[in-house]
N, CA, C and O atoms as CSV, one atom per row, in Angstrom:
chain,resi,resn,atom,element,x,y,z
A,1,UNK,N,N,39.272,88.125,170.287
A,1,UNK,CA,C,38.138,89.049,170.180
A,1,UNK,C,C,36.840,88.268,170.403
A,1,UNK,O,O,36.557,87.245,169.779
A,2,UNK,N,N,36.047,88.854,171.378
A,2,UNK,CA,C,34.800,88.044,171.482
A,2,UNK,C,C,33.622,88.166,170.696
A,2,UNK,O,O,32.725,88.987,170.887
A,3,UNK,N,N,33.661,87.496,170.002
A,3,UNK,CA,C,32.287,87.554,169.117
A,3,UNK,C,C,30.959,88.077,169.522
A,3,UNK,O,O,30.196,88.785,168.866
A,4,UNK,N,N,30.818,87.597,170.732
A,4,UNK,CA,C,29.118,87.746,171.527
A,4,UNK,C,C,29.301,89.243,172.380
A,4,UNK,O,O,28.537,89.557,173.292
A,5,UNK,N,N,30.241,89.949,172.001
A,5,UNK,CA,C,30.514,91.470,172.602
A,5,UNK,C,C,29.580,92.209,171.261
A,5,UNK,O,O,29.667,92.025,170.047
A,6,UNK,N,N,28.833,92.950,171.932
A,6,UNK,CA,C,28.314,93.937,170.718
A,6,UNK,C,C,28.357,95.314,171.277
A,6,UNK,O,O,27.939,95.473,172.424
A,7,UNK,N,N,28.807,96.316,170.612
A,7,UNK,CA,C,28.987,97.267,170.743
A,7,UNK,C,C,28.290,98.297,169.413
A,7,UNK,O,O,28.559,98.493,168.228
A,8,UNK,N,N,27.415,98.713,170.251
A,8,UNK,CA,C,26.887,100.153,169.198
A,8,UNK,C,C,28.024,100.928,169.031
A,8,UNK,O,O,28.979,101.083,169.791
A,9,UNK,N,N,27.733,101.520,167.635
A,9,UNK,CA,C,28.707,102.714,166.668
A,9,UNK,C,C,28.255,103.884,167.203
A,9,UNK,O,O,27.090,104.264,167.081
A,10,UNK,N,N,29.202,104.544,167.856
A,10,UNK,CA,C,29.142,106.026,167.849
A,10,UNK,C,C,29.938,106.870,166.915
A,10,UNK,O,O,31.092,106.657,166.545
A,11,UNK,N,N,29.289,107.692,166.643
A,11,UNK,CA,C,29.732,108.727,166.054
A,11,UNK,C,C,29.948,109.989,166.268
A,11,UNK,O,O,29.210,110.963,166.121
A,12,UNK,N,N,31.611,109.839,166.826
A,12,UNK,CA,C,31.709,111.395,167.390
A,12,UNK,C,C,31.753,112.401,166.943
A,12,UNK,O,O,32.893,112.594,166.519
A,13,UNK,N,N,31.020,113.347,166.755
A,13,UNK,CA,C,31.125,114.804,165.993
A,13,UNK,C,C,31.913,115.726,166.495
A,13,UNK,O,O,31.744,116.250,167.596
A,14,UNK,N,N,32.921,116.000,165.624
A,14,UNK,CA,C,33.596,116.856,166.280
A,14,UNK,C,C,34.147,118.044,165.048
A,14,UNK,O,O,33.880,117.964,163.849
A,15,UNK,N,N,34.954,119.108,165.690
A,15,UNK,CA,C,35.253,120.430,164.725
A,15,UNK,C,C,35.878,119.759,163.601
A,15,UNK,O,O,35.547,119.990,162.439
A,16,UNK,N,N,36.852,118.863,163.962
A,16,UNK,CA,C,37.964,118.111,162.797
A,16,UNK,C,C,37.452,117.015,161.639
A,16,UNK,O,O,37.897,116.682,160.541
A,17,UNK,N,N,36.187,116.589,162.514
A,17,UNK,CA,C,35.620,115.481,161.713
A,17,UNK,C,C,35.453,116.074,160.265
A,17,UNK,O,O,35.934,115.420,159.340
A,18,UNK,N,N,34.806,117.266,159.990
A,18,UNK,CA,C,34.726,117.540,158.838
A,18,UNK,C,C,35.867,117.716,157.708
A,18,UNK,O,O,35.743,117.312,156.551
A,19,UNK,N,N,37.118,118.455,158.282
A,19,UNK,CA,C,38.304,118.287,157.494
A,19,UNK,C,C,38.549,116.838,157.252
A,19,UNK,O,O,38.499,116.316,156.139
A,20,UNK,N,N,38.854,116.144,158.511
A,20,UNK,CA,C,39.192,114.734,158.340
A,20,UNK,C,C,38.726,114.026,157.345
A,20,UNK,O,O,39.480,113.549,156.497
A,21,UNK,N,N,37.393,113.864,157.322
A,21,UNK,CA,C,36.647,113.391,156.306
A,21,UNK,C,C,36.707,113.622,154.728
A,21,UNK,O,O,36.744,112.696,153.917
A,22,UNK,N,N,36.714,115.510,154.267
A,22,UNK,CA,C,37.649,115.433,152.987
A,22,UNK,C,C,38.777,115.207,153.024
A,22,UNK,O,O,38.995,115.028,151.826
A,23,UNK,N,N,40.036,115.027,153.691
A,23,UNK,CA,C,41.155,114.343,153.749
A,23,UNK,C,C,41.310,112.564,153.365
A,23,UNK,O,O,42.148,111.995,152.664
A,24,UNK,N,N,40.133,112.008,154.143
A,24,UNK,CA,C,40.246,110.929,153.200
A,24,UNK,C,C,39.614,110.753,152.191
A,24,UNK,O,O,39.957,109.913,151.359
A,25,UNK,N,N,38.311,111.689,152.030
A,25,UNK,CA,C,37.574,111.327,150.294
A,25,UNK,C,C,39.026,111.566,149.503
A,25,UNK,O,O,39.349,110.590,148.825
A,26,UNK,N,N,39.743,112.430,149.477
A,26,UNK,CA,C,40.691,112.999,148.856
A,26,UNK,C,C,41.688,112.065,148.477
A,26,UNK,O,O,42.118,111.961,147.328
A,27,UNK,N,N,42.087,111.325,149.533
A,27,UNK,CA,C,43.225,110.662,149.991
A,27,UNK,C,C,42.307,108.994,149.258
A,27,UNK,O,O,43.081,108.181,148.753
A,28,UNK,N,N,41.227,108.728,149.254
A,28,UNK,CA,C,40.838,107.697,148.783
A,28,UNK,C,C,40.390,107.915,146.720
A,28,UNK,O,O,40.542,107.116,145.796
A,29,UNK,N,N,40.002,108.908,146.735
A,29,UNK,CA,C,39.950,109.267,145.185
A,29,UNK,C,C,41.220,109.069,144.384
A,29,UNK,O,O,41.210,108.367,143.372
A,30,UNK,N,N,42.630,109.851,144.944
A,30,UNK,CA,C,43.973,109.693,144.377
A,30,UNK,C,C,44.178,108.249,144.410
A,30,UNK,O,O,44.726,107.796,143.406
A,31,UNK,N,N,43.833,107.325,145.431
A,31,UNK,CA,C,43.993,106.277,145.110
A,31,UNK,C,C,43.486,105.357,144.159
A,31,UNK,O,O,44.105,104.592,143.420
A,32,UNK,N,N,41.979,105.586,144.316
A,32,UNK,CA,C,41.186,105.398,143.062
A,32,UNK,C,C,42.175,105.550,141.513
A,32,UNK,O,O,42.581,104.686,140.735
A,33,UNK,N,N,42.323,107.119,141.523
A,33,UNK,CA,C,42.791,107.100,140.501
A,33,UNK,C,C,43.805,106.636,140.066
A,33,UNK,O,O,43.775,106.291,138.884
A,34,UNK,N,N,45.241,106.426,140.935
A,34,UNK,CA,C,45.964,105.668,140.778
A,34,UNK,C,C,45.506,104.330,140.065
A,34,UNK,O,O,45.709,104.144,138.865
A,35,UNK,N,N,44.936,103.501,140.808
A,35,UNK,CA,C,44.406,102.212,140.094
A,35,UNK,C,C,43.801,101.904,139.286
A,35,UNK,O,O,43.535,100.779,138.864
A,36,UNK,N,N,43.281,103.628,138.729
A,36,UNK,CA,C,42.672,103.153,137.479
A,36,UNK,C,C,43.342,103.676,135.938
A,36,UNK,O,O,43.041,103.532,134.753
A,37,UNK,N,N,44.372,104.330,136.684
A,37,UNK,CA,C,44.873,105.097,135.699
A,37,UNK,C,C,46.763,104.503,134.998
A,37,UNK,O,O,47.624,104.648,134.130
A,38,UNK,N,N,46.260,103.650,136.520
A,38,UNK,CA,C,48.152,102.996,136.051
A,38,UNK,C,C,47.817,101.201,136.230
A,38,UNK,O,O,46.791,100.655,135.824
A,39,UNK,N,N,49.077,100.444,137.001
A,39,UNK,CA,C,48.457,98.960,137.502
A,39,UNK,C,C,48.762,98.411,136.029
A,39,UNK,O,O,48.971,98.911,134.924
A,40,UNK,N,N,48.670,96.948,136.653
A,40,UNK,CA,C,49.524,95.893,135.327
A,40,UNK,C,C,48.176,96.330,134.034
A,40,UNK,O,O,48.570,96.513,132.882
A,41,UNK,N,N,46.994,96.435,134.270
A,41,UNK,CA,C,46.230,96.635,132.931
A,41,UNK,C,C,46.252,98.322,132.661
A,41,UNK,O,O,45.395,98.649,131.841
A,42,UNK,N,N,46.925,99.258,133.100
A,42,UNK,CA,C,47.117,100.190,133.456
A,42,UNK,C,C,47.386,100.642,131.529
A,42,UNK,O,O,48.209,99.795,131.179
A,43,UNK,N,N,47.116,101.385,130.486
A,43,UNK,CA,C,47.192,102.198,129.119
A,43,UNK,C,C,48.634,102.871,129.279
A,43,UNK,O,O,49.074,103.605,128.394
């Protein structure tokens, strides 16, 4: 990978982006909670 390549972030907007996006808040919260709710220091 070349370091001295720079590439601007696009951000494609699209119909799905919005589901997609609560799919992973969703999908990243359960995980959250997983780790906070279980795990070797886990109650």
């Amino acid at each position: 990978m070349a370091e001295t390549t720079v590439r601007p972030r696009v951000r494609h907007v699209s119909r799905a982006s919005e589901s997609d996006r609560k799919n992973a808040a969703a999908a990243l919260q359960r995980a959250l909670d997983r780790r906070d709710n279980g795990g070797e220091t886990g109650h």
